[in-house]
LUMMI-132878 format. One record per residue: residue number from 0; residue in one letter; x, y, z of N, C-alpha, C in turn. Coordinates in steps of 0.1 Angstrom, whole numbers. Layout:
BEGIN
@n->NUM, res->a, n_X->X, n_Y->Y, n_Z->Z, ca_X->X, ca_Y->Y, ca_Z->Z, c_X->X, c_Y->Y, c_Z->Z
...
END
This chain:
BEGIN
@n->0, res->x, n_X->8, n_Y->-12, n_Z->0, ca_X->0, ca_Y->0, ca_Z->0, c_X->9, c_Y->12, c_Z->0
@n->1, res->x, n_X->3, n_Y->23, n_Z->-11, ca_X->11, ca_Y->33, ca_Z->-8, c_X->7, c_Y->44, c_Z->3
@n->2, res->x, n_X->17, n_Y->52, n_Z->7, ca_X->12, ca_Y->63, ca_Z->15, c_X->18, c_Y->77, c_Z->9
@n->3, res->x, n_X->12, n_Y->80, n_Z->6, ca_X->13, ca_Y->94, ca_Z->-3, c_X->11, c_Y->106, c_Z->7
@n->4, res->x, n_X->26, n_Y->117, n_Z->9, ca_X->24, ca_Y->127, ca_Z->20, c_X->12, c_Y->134, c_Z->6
@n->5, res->x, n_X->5, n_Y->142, n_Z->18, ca_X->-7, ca_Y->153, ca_Z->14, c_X->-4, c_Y->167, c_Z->20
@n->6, res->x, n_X->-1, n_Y->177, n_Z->16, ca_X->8, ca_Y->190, ca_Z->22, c_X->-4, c_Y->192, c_Z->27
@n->7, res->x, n_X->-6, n_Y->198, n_Z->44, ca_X->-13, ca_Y->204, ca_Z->52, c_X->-14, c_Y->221, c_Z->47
@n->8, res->x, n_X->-26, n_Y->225, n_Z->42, ca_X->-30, ca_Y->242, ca_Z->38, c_X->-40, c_Y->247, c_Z->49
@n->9, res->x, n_X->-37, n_Y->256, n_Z->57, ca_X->-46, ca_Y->262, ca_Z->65, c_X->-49, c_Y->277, c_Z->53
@n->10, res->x, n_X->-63, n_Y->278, n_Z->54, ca_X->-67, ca_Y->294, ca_Z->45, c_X->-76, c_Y->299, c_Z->57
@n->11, res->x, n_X->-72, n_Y->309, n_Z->60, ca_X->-75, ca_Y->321, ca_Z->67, c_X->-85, c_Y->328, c_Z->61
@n->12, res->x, n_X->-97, n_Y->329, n_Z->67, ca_X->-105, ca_Y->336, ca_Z->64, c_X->-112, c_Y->331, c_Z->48
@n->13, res->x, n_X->-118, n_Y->320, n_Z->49, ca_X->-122, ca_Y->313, ca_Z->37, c_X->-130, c_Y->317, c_Z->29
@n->14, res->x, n_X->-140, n_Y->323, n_Z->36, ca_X->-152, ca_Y->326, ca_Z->31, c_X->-160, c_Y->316, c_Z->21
@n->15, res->x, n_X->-162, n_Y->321, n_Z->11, ca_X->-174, ca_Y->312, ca_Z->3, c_X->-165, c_Y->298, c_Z->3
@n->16, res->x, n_X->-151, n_Y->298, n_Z->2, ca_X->-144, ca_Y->284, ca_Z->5, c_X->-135, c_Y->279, c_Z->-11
@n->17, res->x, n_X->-141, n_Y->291, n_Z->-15, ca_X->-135, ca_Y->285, ca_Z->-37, c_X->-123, c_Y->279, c_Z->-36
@n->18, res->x, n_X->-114, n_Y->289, n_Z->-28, ca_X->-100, ca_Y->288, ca_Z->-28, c_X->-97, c_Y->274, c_Z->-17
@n->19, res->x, n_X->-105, n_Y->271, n_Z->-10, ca_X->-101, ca_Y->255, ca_Z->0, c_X->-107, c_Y->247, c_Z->-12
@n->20, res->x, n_X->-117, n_Y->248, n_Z->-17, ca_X->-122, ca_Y->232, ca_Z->-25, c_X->-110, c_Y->233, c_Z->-33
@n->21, res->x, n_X->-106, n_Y->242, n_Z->-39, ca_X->-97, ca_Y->242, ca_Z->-50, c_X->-86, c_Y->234, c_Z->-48
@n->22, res->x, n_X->-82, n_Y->240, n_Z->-40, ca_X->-64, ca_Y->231, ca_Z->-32, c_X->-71, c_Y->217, c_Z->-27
@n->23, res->x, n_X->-82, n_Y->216, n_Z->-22, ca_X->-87, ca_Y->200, ca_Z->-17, c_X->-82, c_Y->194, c_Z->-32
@n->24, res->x, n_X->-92, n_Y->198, n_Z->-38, ca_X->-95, ca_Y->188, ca_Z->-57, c_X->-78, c_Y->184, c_Z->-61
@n->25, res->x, n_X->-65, n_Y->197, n_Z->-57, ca_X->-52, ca_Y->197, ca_Z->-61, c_X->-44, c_Y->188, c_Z->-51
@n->26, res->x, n_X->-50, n_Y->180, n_Z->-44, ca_X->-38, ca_Y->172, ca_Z->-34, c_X->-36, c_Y->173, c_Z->-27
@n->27, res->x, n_X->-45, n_Y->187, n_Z->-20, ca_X->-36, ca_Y->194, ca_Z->-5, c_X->-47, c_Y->188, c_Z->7
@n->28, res->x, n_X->-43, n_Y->187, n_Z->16, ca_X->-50, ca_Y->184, ca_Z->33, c_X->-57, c_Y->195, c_Z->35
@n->29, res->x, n_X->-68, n_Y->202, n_Z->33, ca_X->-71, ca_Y->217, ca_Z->35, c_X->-81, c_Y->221, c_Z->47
@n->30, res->x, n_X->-75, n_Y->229, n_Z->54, ca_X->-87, ca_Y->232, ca_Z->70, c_X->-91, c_Y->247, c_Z->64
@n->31, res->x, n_X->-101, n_Y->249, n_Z->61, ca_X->-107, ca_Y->265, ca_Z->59, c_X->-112, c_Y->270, c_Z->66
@n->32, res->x, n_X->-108, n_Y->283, n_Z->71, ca_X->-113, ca_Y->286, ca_Z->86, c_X->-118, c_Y->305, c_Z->88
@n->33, res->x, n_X->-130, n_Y->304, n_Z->90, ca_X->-142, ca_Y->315, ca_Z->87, c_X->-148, c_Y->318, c_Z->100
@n->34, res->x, n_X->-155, n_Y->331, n_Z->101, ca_X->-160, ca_Y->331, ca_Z->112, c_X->-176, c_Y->336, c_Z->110
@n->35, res->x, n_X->-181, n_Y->333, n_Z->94, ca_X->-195, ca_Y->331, ca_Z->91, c_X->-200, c_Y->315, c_Z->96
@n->36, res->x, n_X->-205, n_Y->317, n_Z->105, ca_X->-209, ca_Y->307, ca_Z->111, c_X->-219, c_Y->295, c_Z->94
@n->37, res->x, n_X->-232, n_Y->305, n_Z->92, ca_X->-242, ca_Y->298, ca_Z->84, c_X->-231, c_Y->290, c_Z->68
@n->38, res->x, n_X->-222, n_Y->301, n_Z->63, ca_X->-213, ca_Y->297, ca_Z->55, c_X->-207, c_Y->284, c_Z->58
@n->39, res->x, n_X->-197, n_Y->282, n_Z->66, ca_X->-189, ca_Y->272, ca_Z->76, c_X->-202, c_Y->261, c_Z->72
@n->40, res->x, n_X->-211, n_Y->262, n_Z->81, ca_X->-222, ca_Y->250, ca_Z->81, c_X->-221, c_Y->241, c_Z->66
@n->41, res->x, n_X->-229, n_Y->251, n_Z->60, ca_X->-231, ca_Y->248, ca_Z->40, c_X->-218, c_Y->242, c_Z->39
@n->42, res->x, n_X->-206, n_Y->248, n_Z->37, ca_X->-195, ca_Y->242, ca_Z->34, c_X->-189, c_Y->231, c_Z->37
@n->43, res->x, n_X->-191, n_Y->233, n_Z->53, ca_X->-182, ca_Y->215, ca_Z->58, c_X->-198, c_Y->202, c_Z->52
@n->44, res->x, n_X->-211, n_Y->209, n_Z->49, ca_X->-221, ca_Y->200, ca_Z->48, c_X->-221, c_Y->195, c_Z->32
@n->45, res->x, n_X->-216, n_Y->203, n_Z->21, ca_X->-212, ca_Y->198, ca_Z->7, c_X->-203, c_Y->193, c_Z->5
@n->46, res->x, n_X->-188, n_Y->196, n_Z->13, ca_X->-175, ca_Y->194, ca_Z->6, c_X->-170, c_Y->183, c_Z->15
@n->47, res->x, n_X->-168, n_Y->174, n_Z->16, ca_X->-167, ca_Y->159, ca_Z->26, c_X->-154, c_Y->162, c_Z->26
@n->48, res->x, n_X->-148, n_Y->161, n_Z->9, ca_X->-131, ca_Y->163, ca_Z->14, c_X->-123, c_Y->179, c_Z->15
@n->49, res->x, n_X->-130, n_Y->184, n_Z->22, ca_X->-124, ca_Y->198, ca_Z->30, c_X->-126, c_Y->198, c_Z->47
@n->50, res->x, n_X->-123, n_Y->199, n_Z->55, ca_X->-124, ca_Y->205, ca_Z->61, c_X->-126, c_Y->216, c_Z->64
@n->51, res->x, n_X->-139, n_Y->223, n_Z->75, ca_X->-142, ca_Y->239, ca_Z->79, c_X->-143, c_Y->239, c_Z->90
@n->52, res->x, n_X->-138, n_Y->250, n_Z->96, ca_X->-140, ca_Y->252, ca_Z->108, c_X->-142, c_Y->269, c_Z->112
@n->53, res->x, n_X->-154, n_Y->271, n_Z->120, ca_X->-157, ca_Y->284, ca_Z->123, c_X->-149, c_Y->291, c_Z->131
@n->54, res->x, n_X->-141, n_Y->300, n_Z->131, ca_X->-135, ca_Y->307, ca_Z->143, c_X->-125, c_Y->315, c_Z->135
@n->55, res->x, n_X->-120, n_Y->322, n_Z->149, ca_X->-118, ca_Y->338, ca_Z->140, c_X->-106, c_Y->334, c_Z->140
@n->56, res->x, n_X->-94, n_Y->334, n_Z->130, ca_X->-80, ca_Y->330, ca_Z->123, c_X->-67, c_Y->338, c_Z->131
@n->57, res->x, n_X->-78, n_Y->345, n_Z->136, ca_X->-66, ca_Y->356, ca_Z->146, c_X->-63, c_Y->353, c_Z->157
@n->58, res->x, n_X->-72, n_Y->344, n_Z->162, ca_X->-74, ca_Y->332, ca_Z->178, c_X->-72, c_Y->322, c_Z->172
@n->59, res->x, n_X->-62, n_Y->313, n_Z->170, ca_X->-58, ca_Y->300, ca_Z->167, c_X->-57, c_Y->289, c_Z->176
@n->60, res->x, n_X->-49, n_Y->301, n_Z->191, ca_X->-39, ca_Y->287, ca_Z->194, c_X->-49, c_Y->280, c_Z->205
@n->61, res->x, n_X->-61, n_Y->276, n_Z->206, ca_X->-62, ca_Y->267, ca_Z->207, c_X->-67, c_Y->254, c_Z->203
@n->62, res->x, n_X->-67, n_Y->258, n_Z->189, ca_X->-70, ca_Y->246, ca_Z->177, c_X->-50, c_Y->236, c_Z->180
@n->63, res->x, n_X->-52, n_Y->224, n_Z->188, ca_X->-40, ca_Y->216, ca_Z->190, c_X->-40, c_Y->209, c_Z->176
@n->64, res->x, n_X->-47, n_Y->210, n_Z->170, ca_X->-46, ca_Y->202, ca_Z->155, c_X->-37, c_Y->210, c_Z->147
@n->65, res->x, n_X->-36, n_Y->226, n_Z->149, ca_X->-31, ca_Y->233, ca_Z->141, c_X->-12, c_Y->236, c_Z->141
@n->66, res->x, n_X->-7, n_Y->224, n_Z->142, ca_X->11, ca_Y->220, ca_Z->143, c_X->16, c_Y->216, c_Z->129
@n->67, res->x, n_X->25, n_Y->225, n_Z->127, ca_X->34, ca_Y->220, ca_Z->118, c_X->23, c_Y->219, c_Z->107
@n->68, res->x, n_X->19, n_Y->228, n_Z->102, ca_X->12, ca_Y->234, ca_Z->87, c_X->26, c_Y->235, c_Z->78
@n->69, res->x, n_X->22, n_Y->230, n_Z->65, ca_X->28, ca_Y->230, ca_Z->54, c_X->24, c_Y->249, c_Z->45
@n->70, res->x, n_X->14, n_Y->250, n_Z->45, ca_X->10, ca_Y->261, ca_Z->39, c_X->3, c_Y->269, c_Z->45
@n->71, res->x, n_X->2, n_Y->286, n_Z->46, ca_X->-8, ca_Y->292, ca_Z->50, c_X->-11, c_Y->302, c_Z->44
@n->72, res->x, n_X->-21, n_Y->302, n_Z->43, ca_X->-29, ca_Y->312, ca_Z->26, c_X->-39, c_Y->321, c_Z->32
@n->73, res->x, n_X->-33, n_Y->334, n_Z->27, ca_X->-40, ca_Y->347, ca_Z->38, c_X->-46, c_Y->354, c_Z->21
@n->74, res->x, n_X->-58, n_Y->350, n_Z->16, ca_X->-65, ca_Y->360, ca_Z->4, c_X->-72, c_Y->371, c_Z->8
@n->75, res->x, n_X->-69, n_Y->377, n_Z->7, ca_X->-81, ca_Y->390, ca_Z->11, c_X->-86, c_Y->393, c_Z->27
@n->76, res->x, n_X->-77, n_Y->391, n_Z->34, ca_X->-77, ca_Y->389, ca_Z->49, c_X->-68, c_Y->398, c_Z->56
@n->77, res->x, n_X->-57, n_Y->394, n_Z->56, ca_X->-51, ca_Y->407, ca_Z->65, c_X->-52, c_Y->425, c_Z->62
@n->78, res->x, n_X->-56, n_Y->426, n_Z->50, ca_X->-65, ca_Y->441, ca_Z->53, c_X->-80, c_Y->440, c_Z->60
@n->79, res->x, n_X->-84, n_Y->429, n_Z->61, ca_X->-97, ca_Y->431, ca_Z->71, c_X->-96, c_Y->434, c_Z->87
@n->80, res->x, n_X->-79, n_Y->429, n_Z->92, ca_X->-76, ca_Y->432, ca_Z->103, c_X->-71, c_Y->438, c_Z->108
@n->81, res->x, n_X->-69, n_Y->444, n_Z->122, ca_X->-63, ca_Y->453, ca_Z->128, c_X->-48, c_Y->448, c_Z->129
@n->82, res->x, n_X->-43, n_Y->459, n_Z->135, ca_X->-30, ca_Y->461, ca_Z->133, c_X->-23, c_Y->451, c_Z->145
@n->83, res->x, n_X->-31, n_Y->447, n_Z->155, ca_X->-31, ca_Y->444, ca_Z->170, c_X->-33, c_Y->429, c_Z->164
@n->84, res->x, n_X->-41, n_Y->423, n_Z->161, ca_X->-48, ca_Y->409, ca_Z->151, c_X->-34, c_Y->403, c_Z->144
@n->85, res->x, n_X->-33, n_Y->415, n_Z->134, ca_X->-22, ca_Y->410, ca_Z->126, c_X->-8, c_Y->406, c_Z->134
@n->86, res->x, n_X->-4, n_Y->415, n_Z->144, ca_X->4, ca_Y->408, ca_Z->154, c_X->5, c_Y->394, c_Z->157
@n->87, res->x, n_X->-7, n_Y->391, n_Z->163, ca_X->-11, ca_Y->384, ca_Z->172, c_X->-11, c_Y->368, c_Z->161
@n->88, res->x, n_X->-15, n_Y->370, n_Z->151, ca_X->-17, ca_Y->359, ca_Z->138, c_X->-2, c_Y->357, c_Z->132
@n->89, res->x, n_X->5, n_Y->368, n_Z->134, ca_X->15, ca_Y->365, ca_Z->128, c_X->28, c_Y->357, c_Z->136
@n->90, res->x, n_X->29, n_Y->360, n_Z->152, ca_X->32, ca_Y->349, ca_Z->159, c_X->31, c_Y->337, c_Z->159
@n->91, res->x, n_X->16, n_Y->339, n_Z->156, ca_X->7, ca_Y->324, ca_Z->155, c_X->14, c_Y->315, c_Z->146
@n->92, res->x, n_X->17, n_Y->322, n_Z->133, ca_X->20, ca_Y->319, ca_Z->119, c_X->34, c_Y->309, c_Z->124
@n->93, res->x, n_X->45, n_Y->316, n_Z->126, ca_X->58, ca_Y->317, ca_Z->130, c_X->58, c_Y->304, c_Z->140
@n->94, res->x, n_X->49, n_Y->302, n_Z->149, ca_X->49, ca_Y->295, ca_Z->162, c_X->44, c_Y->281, c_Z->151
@n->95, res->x, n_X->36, n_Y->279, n_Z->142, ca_X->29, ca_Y->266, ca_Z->138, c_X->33, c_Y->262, c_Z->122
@n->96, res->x, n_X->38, n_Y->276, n_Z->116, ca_X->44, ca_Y->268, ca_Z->101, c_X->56, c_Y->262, c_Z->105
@n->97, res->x, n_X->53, n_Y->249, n_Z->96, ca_X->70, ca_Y->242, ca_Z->97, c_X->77, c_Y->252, c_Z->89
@n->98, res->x, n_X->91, n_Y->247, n_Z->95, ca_X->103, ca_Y->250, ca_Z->87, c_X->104, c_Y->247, c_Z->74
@n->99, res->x, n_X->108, n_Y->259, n_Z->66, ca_X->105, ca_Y->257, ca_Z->50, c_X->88, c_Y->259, c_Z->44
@n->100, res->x, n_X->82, n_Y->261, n_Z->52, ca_X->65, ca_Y->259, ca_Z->50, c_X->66, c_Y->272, c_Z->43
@n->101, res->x, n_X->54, n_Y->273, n_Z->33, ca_X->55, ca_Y->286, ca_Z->29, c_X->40, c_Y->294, c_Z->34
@n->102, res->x, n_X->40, n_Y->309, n_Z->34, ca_X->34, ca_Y->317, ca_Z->41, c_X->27, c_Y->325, c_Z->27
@n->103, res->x, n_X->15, n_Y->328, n_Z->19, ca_X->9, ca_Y->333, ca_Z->8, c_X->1, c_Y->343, c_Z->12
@n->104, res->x, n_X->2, n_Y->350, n_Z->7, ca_X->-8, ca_Y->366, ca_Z->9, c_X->-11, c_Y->376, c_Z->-3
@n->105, res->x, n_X->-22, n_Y->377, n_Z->-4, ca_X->-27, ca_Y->382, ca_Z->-11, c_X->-37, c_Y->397, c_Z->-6
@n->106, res->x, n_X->-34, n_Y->409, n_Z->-6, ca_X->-42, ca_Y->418, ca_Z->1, c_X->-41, c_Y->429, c_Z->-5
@n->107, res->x, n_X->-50, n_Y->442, n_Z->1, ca_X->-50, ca_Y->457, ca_Z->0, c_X->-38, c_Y->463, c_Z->4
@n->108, res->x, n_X->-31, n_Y->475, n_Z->-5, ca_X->-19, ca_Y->481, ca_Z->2, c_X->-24, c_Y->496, c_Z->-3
@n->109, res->x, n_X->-14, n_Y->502, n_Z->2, ca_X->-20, ca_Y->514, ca_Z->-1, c_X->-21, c_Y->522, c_Z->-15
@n->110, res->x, n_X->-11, n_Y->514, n_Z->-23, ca_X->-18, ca_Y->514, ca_Z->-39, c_X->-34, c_Y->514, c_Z->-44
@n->111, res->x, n_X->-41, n_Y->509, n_Z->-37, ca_X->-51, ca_Y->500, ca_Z->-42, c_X->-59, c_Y->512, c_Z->-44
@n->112, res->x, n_X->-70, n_Y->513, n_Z->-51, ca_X->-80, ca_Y->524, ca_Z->-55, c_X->-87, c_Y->532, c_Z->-43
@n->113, res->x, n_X->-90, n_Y->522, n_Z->-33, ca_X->-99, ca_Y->521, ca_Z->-21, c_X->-92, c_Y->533, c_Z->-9
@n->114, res->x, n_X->-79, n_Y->532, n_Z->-11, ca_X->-75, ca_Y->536, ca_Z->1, c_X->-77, c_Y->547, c_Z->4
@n->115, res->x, n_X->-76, n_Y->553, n_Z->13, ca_X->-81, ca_Y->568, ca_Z->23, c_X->-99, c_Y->570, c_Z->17
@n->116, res->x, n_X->-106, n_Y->560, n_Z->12, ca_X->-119, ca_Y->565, ca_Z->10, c_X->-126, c_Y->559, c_Z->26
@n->117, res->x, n_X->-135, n_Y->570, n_Z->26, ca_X->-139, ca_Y->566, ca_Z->38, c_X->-137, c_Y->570, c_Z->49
@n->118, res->x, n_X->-144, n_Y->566, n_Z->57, ca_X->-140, ca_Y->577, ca_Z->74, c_X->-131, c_Y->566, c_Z->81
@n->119, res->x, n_X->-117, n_Y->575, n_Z->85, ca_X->-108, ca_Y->571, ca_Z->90, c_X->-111, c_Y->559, c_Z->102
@n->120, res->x, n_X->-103, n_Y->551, n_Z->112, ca_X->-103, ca_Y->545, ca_Z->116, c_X->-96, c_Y->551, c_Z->133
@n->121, res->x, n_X->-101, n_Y->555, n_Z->141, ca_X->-92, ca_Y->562, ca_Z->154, c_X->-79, c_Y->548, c_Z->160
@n->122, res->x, n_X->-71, n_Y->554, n_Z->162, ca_X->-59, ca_Y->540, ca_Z->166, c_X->-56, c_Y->536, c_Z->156
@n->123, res->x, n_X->-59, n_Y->531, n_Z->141, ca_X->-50, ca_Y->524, ca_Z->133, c_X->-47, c_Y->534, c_Z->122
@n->124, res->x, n_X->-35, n_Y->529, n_Z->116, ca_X->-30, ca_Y->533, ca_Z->106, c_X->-32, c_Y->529, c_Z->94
@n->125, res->x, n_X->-37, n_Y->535, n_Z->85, ca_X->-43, ca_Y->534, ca_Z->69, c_X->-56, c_Y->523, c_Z->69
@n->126, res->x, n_X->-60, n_Y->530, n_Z->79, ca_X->-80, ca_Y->521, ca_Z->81, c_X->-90, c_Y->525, c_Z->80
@n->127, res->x, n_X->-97, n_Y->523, n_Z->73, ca_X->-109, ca_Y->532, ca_Z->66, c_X->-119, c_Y->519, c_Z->68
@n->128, res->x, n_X->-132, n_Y->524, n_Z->75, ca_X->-146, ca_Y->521, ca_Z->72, c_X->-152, c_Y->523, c_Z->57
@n->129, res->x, n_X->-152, n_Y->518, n_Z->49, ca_X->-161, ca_Y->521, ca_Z->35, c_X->-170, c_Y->509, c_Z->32
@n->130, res->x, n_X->-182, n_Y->518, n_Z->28, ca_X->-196, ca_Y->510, ca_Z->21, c_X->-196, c_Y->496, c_Z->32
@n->131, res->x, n_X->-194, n_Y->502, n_Z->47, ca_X->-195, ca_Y->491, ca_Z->61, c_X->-185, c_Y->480, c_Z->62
@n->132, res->x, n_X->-173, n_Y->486, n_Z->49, ca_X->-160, ca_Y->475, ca_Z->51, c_X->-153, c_Y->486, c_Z->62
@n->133, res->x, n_X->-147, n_Y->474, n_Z->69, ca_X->-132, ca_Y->479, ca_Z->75, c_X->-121, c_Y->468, c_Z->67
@n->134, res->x, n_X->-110, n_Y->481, n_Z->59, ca_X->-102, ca_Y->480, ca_Z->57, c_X->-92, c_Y->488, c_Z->57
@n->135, res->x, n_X->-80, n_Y->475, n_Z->65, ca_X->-68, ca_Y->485, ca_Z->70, c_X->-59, c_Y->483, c_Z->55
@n->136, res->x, n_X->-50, n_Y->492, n_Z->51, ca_X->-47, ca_Y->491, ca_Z->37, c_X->-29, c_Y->490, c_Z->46
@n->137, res->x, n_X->-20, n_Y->478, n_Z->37, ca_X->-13, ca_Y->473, ca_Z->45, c_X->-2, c_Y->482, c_Z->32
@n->138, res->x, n_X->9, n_Y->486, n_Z->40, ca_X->28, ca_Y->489, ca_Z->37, c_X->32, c_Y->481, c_Z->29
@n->139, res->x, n_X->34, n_Y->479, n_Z->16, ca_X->40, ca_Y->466, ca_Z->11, c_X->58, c_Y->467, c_Z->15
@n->140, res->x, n_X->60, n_Y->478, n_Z->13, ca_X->76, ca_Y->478, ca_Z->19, c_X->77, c_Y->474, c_Z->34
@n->141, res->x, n_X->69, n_Y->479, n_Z->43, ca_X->70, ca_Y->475, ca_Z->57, c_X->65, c_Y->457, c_Z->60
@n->142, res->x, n_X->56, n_Y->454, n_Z->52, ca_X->51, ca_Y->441, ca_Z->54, c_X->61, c_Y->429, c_Z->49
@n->143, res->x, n_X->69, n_Y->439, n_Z->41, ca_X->86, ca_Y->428, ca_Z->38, c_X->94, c_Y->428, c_Z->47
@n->144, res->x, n_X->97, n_Y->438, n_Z->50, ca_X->105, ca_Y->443, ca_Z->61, c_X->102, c_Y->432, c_Z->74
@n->145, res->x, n_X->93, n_Y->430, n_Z->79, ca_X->87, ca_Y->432, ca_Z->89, c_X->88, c_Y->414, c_Z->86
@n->146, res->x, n_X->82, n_Y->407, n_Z->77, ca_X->81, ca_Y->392, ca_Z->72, c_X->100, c_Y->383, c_Z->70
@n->147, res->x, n_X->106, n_Y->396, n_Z->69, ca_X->124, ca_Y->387, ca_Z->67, c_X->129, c_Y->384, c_Z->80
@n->148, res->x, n_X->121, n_Y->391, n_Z->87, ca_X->129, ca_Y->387, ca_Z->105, c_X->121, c_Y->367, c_Z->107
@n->149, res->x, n_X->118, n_Y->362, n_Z->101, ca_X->114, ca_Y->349, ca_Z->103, c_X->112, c_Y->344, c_Z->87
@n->150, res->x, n_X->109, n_Y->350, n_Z->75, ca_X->109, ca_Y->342, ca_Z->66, c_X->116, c_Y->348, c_Z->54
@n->151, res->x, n_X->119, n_Y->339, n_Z->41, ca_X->126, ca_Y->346, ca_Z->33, c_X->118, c_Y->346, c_Z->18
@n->152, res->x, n_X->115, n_Y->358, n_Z->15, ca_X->110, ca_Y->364, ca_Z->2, c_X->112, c_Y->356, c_Z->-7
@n->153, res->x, n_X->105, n_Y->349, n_Z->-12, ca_X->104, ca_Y->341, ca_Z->-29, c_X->99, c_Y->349, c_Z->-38
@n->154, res->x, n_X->86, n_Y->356, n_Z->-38, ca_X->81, ca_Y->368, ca_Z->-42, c_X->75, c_Y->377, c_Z->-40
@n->155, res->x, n_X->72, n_Y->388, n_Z->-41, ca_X->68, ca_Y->399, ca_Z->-35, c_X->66, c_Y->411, c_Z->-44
@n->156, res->x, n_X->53, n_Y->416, n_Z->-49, ca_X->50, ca_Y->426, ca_Z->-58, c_X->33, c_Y->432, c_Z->-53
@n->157, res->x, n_X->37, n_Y->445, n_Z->-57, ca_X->21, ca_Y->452, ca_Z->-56, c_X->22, c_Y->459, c_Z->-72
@n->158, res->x, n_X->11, n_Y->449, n_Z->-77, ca_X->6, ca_Y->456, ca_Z->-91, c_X->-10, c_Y->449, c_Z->-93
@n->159, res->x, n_X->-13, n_Y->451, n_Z->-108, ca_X->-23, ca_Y->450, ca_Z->-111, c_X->-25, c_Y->438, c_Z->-115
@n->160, res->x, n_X->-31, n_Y->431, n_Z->-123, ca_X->-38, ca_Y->418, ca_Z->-130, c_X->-36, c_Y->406, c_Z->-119
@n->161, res->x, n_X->-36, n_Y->410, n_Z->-106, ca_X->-36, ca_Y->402, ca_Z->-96, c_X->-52, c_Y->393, c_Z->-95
@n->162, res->x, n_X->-57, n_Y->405, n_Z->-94, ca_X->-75, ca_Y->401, ca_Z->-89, c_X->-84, c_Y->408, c_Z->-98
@n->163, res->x, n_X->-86, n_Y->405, n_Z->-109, ca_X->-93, ca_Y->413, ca_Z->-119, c_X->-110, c_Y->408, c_Z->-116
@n->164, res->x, n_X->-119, n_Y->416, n_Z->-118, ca_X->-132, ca_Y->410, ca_Z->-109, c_X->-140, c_Y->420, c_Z->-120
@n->165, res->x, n_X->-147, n_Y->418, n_Z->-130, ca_X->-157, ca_Y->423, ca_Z->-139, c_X->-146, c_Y->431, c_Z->-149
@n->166, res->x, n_X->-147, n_Y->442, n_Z->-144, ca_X->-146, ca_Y->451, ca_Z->-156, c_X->-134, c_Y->466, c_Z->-145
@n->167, res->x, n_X->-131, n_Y->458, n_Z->-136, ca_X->-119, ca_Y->464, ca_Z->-119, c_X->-108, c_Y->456, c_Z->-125
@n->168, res->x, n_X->-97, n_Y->468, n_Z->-122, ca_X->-83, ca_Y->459, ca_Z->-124, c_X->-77, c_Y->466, c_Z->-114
@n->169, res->x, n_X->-77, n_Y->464, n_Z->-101, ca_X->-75, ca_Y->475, ca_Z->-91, c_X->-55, c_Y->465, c_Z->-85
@n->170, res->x, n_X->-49, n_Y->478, n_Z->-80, ca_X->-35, ca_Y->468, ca_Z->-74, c_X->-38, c_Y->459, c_Z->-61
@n->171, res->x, n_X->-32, n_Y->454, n_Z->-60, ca_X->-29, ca_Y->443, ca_Z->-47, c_X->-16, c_Y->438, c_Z->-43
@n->172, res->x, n_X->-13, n_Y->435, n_Z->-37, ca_X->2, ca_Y->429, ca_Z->-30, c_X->-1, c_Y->413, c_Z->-27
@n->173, res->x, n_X->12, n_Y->406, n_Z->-35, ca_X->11, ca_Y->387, ca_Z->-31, c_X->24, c_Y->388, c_Z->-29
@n->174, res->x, n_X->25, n_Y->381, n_Z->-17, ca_X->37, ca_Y->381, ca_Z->-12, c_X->35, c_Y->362, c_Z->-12
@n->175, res->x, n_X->48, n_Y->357, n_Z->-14, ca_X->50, ca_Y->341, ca_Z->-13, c_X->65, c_Y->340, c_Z->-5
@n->176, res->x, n_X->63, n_Y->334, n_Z->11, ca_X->73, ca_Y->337, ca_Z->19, c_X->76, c_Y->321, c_Z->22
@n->177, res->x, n_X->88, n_Y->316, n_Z->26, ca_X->94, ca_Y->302, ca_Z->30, c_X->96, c_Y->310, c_Z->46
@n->178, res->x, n_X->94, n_Y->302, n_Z->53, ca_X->96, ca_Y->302, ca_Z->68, c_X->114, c_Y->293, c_Z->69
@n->179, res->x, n_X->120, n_Y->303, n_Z->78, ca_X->135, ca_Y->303, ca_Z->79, c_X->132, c_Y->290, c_Z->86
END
């Protein structure tokens, strides 16, 4: 009998889950982790081989399942959180990817079309309330900076044809990091 490793992918902030079935269908172990409770339901109730789990991605540690992750895939998520969150997740990150694991992100910087629309945010830096989003619009030079003290850059760019969505070609930052 064979035993074939299956890379473990935790995605942060799943939502409708496209991006977990996807990597499931591709080979990967995948826990998708949301904190739309009704979503979560539907999803772990259609997709047998995914795993979901409700809870907020910024409170991890006390999921004991969550050691030694091969992958962790942040789309559209760390601009939803505070600056205090992103700390606190990014320890998390550091504390539970294995060595060599890689770290994916995909987010808002302050490129992006969105930024300073909207009424500021008191306490954080480049966080705007718009159309009842909170979005903090993240440093792509600081968020390198700040990612080399534990991992090392494979790639890293803020442009366009990232996330093209109708007839929007707005910028984004993907950063693809290996844990030292």
């Amino acid at each position: 009998m064979h035993n074939f490793f299956k890379p473990k992918l935790v995605e942060l902030g799943c939502g409708n889950g496209r991006d977990s079935i996807y990597f499931a269908k591709n080979g990967l172990d995948v826990l998708g982790i949301d904190m739309c409770e009704n979503e979560i339901a539907l999803l772990a109730k259609n997709n047998p081989n995914v795993r979901f789990k409700c809870a907020d991605f910024t409170r991890l540690d006390f999921m004991q399942e969550l050691k030694d992750i091969d992958i962790i895939y942040s789309r559209f998520t760390l601009h939803s959180i505070t600056q205090e969150q992103e700390n606190r997740l990014f320890a998390w990150i550091v504390a539970n990817l294995k060595s060599n694991g890689l770290f994916c992100i995909e987010a808002r910087g302050l490129k992006n079309s969105l930024y300073k629309k909207g009424k500021p945010v008191s306490g954080e830096k480049n966080a705007f309330i718009y159309n009842s989003h909170f979005r903090r619009f993240l440093d792509f030079e600081m968020l390198c900076e700040n990612l080399k003290s534990h991992f090392k850059i494979l790639y890293a760019k803020e442009e366009k044809n990232f996330a093209p969505y109708k007839d929007e070609n707005d910028y984004f930052i993907r950063i693809i990091a290996r844990k030292n």
